[in-house]
PAGUVO-54493 format. One record per atom (N, C-alpha, C): residue in one letter; atom name; y, x negated, z. Coordinates in steps of 0.05 Angstrom, whole numbers, plus 5000, padded with zeros to 4 digits. Atoms other than C-alpha are relative to their C-alpha. Example, Ala and Ser with C-alpha at 12.3 -4.5 7.8 and 13.67 -1.06 7.14 Angstrom:
2
<"A", "N", <4976, 4982, 5000>>
<"A", "CA", <4910, 4754, 5156>>
<"A", "C", <5024, 4982, 5000>>
<"S", "N", <4976, 5016, 4999>>
<"S", "CA", <4979, 4727, 5143>>
<"S", "C", <5022, 5015, 5014>>
//
This chain:
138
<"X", "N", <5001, 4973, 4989>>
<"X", "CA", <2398, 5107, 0914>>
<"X", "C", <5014, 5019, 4981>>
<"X", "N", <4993, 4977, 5015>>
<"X", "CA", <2410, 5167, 0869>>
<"X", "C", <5012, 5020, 5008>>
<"X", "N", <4986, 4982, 4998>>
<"X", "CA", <2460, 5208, 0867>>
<"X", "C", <4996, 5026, 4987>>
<"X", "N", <5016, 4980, 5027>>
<"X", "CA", <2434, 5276, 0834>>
<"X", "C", <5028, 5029, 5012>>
<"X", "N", <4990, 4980, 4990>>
<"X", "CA", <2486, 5337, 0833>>
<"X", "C", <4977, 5034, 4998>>
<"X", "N", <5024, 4978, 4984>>
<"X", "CA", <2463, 5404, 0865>>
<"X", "C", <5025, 5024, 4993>>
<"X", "N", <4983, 4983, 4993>>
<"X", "CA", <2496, 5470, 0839>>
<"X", "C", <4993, 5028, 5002>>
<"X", "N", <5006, 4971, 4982>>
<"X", "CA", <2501, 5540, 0877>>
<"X", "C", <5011, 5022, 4976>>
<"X", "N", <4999, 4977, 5019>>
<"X", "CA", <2498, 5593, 0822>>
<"X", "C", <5007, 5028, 5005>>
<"X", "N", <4991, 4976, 4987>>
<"X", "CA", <2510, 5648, 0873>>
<"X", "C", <4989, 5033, 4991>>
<"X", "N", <5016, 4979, 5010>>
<"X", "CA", <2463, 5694, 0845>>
<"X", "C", <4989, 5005, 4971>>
<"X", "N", <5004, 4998, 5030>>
<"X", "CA", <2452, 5682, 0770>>
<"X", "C", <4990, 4968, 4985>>
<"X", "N", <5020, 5029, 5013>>
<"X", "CA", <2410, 5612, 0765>>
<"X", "C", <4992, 5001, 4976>>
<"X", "N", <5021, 4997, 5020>>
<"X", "CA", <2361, 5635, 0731>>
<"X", "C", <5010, 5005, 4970>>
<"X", "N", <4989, 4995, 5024>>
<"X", "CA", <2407, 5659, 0673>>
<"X", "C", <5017, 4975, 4996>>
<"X", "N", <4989, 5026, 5011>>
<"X", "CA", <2443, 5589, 0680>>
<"X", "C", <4977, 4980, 4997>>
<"X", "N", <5020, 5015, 5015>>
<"X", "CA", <2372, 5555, 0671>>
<"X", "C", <4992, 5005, 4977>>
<"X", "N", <5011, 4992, 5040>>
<"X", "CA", <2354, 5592, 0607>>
<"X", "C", <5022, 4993, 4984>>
<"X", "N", <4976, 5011, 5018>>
<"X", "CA", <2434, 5578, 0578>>
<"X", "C", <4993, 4971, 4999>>
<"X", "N", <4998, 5037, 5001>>
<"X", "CA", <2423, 5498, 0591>>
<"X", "C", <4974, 4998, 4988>>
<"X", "N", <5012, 5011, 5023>>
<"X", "CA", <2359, 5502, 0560>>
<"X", "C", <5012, 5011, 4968>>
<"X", "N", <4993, 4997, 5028>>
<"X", "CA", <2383, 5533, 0498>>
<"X", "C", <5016, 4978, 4987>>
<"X", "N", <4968, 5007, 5003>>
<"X", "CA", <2448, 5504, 0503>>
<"X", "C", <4999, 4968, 4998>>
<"X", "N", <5008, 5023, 5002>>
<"X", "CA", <2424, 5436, 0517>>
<"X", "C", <4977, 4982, 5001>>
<"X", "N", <5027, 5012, 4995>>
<"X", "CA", <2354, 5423, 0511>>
<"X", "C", <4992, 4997, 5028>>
<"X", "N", <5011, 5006, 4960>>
<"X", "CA", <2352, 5423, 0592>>
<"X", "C", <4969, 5008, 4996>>
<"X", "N", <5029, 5002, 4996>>
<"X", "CA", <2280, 5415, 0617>>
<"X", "C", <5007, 5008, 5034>>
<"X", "N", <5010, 4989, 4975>>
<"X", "CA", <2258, 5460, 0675>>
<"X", "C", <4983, 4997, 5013>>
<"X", "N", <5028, 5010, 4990>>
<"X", "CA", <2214, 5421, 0720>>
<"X", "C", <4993, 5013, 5021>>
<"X", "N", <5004, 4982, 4975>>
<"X", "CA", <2211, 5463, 0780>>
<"X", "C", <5018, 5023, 5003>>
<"X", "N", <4984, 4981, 5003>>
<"X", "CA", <2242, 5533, 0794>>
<"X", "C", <4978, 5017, 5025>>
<"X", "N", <5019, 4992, 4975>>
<"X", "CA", <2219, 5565, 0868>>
<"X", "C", <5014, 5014, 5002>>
<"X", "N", <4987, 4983, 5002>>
<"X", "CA", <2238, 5633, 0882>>
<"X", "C", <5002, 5003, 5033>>
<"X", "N", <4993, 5003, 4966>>
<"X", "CA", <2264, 5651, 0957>>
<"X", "C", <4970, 5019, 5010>>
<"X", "N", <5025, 4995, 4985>>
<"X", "CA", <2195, 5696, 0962>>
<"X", "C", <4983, 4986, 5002>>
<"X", "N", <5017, 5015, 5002>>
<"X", "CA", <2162, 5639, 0952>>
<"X", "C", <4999, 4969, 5023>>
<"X", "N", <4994, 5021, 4982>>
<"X", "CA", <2184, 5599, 1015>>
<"X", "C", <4987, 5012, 5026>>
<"X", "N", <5024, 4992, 4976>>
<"X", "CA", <2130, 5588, 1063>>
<"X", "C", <5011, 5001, 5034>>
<"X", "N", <4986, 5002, 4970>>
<"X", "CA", <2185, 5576, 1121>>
<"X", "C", <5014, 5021, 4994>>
<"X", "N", <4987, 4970, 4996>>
<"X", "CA", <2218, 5645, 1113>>
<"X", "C", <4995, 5013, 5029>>
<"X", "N", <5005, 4986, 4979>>
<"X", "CA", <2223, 5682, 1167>>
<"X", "C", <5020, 5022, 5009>>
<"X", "N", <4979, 4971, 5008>>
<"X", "CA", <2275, 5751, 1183>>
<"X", "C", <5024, 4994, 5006>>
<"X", "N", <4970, 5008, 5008>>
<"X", "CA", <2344, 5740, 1166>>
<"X", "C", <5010, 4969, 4987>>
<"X", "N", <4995, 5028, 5011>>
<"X", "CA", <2329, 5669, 1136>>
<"X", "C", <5010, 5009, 4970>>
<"X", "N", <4988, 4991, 5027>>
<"X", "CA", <2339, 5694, 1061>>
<"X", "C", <5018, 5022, 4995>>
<"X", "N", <4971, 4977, 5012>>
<"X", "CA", <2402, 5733, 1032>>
<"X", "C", <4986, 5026, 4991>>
<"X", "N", <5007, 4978, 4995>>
<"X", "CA", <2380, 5802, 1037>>
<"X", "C", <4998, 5012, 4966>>
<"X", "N", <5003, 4997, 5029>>
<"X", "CA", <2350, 5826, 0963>>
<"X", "C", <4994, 4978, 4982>>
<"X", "N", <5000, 5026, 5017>>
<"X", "CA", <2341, 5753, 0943>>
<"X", "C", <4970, 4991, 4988>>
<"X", "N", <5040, 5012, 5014>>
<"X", "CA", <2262, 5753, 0933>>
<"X", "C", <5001, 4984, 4975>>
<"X", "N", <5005, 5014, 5023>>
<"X", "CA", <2268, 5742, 0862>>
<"X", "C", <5014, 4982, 4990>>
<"X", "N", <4973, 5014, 5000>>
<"X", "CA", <2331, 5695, 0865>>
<"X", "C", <4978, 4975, 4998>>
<"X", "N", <5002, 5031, 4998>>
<"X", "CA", <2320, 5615, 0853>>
<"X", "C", <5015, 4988, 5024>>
<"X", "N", <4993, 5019, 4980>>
<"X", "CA", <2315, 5587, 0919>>
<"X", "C", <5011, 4963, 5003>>
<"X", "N", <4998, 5018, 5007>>
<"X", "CA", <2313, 5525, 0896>>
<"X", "C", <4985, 4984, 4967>>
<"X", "N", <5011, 5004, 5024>>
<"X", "CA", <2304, 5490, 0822>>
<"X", "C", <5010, 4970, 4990>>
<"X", "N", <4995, 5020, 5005>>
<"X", "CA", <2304, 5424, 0791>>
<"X", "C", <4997, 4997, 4966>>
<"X", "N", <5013, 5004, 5044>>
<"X", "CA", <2317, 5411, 0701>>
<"X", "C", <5013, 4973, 5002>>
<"X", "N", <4988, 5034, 5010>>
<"X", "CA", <2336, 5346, 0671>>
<"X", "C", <5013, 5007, 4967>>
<"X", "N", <4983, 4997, 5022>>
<"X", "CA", <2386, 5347, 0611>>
<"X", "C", <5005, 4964, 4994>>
<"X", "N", <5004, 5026, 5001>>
<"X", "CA", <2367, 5272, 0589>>
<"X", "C", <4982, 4987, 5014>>
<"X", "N", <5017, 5006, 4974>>
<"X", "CA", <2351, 5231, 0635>>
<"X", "C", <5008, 5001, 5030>>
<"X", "N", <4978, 4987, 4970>>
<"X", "CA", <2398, 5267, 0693>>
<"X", "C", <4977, 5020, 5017>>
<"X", "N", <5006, 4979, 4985>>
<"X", "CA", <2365, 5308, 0749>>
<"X", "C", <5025, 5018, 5001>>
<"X", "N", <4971, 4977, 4986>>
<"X", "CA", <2408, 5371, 0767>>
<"X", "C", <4978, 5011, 5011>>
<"X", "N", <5003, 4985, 4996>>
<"X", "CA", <2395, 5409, 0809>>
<"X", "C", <5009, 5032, 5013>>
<"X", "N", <4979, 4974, 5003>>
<"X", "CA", <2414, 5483, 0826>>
<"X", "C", <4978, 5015, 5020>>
<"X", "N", <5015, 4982, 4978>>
<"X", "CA", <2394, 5544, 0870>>
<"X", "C", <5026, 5039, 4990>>
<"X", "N", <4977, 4976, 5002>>
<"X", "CA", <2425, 5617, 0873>>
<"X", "C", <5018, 5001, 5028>>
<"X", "N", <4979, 4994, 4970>>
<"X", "CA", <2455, 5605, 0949>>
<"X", "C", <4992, 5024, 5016>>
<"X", "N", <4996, 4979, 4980>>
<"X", "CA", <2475, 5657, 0991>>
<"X", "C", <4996, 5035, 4974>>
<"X", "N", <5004, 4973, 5012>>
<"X", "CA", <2464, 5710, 0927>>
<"X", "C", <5024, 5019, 5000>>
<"X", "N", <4974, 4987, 4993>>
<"X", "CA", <2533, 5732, 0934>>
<"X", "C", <5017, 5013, 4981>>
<"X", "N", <4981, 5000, 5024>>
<"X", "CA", <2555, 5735, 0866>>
<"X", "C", <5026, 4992, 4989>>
<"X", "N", <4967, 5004, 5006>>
<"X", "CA", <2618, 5698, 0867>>
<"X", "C", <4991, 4969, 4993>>
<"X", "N", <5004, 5023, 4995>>
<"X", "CA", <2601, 5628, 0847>>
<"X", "C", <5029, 4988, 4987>>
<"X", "N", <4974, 5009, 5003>>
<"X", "CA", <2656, 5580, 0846>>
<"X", "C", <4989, 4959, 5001>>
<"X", "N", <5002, 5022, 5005>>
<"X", "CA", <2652, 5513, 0812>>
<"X", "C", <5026, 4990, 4998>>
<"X", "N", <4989, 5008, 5000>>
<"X", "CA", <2710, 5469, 0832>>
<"X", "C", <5008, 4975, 5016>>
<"X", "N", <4996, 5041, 5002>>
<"X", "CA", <2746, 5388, 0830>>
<"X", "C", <4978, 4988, 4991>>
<"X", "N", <5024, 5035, 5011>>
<"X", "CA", <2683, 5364, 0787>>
<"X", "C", <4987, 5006, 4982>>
<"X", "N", <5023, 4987, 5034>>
<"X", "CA", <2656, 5366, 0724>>
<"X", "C", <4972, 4987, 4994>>
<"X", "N", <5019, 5017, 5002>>
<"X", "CA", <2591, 5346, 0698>>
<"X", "C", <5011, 4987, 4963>>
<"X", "N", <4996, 5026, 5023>>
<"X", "CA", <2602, 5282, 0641>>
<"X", "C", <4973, 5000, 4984>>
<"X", "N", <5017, 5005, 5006>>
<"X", "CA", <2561, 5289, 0584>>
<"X", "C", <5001, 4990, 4978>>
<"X", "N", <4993, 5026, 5029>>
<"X", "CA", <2551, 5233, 0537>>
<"X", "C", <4982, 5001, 4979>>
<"X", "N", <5017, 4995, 5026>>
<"X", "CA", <2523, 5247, 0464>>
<"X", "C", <5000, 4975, 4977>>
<"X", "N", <5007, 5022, 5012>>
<"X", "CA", <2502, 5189, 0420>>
<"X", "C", <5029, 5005, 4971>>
<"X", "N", <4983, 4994, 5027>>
<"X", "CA", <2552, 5223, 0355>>
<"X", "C", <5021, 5014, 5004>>
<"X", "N", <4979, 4971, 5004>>
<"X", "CA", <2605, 5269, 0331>>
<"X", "C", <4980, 5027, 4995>>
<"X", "N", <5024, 4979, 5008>>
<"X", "CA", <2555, 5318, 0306>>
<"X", "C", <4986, 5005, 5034>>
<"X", "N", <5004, 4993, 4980>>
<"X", "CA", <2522, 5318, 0367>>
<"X", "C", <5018, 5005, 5024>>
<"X", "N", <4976, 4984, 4984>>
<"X", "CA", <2588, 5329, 0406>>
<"X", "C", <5000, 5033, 4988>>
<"X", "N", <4988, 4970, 5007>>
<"X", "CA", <2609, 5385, 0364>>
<"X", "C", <4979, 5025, 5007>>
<"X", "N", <5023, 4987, 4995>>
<"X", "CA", <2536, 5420, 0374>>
<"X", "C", <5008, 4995, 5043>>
<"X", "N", <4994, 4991, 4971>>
<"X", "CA", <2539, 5412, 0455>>
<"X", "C", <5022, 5015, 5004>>
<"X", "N", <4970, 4994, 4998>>
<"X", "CA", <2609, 5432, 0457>>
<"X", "C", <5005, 5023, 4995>>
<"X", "N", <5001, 4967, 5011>>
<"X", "CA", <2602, 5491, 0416>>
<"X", "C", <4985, 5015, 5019>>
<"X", "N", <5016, 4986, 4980>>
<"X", "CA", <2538, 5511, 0459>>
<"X", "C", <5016, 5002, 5030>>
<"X", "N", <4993, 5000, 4978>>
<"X", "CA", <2573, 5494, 0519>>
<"X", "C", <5025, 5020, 5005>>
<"X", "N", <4970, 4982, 5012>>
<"X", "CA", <2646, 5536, 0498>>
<"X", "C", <4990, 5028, 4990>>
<"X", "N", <5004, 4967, 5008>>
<"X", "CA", <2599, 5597, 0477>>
<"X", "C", <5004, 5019, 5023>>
<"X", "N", <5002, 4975, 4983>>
<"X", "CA", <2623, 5657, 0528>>
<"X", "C", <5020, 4971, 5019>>
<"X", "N", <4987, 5010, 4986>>
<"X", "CA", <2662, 5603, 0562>>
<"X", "C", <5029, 4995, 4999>>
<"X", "N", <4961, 5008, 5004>>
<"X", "CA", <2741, 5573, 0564>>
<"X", "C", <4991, 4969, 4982>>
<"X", "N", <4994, 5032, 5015>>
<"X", "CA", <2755, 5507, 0524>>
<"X", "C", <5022, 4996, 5021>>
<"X", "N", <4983, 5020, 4980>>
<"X", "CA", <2800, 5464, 0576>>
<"X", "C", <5018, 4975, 4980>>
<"X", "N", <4991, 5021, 5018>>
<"X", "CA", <2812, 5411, 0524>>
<"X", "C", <4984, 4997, 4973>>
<"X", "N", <5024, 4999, 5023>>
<"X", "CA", <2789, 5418, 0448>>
<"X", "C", <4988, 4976, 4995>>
<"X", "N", <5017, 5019, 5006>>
<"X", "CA", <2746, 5371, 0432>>
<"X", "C", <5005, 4984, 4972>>
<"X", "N", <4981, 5015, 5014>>
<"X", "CA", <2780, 5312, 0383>>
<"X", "C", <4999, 4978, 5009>>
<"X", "N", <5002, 5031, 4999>>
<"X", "CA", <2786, 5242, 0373>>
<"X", "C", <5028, 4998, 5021>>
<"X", "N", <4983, 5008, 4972>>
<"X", "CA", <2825, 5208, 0437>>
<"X", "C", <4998, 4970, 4996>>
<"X", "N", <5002, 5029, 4995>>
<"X", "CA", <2842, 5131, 0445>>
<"X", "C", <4980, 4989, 5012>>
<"X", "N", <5023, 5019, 4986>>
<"X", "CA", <2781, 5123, 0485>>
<"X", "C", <4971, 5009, 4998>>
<"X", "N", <5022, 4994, 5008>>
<"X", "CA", <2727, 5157, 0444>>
<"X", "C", <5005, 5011, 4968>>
<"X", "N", <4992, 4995, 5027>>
<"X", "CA", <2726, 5179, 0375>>
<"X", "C", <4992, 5037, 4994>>
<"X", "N", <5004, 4966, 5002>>
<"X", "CA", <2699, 5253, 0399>>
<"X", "C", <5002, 5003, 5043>>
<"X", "N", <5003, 4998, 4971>>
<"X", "CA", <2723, 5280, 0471>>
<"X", "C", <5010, 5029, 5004>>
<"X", "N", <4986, 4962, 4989>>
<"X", "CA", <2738, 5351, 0502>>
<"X", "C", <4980, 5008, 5020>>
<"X", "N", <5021, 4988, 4971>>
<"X", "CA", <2720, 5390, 0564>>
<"X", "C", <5010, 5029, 4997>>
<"X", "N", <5011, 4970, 5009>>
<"X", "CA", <2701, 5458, 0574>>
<"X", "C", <4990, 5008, 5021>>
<"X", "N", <5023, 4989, 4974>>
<"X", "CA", <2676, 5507, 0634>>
<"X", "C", <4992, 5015, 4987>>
<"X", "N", <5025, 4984, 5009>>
<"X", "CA", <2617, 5543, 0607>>
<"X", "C", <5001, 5028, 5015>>
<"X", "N", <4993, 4975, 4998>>
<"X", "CA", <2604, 5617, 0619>>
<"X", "C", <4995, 5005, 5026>>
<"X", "N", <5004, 4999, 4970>>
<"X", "CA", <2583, 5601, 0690>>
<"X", "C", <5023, 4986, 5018>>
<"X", "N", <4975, 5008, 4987>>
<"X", "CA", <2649, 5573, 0713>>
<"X", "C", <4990, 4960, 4997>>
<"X", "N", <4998, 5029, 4999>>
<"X", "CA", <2619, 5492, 0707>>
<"X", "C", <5014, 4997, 4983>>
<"X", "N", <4972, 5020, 5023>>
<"X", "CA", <2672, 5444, 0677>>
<"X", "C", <4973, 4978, 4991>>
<"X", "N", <5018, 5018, 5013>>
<"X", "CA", <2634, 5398, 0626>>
<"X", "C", <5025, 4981, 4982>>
<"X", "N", <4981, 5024, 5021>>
<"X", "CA", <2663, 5329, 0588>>
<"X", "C", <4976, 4993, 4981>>
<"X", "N", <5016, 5025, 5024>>
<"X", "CA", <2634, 5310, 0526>>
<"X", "C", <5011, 4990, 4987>>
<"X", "N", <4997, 5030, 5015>>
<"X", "CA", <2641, 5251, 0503>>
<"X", "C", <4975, 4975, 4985>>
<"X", "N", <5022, 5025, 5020>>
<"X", "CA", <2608, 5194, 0450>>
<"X", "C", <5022, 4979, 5006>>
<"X", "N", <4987, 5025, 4989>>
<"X", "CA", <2625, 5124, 0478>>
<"X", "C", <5011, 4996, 4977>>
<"X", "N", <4988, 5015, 5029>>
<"X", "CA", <2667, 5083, 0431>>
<"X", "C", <4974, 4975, 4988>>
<"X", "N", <5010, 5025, 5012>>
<"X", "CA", <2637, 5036, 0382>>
<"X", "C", <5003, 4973, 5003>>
<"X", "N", <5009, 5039, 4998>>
<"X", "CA", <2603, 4964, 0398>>
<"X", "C", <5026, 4991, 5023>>
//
């Protein structure tokens, strides 16, 4: 049974689906806007939200995520959990890492650690906390 995380963007999805593709090759397999929900009905959607991402599904590997804008509120608040993302190299750390740290905070620079030879975490310009890491060798 799959565990897939789900996050509330609070009004600015859509500009966190176009950063994760740039940022990380994310793949946008679905993206449904709240006018486009056939169970609507008056006071079901956050008032102005037509064009908002009701609901959306990308894959960054072979991970589902998925995301939505919420309540449209503009306050989104990502916190206690990061998403873990594991890159085959160093080179390919330093490239996510960088993408991921553009407009964002660094939490921990990214550097060799006793239990990887490239590790550091980082919340991106949308408040998510991210770990990348390249397993250790053999």
């Amino acid at each position: 049974m799959p565990v897939q995380p789900y996050l509330f963007f609070d009004g600015v999805c859509e500009q966190a689906l176009d950063f994760y593709t740039q940022a990380l090759g994310a793949k946008v397999g679905m993206a449904m806007r709240f006018r486009d929900n056939p169970a609507a009905s008056e006071g079901v959607n956050p008032p102005g939200s037509e064009d908002r991402i009701m609901h959306a599904a990308f894959t960054i590997g072979d991970t589902t995520i998925m995301a939505s804008d919420g309540m449209c509120a503009g306050k989104p608040s990502f916190q206690g959990f990061a998403l873990s993302l594991t890159v085959k190299d160093a080179e390919e750390a330093e490239r996510a890492f960088g993408a991921l740290a553009d407009g964002g905070a660094v939490q921990m620079p990214l550097g060799e650690t006793f239990f990887s030879p490239r590790f550091g975490m980082v919340a991106d310009r949308f408040g998510v906390s991210w770990m990348v890491i390249v397993p250790p060798a053999g």
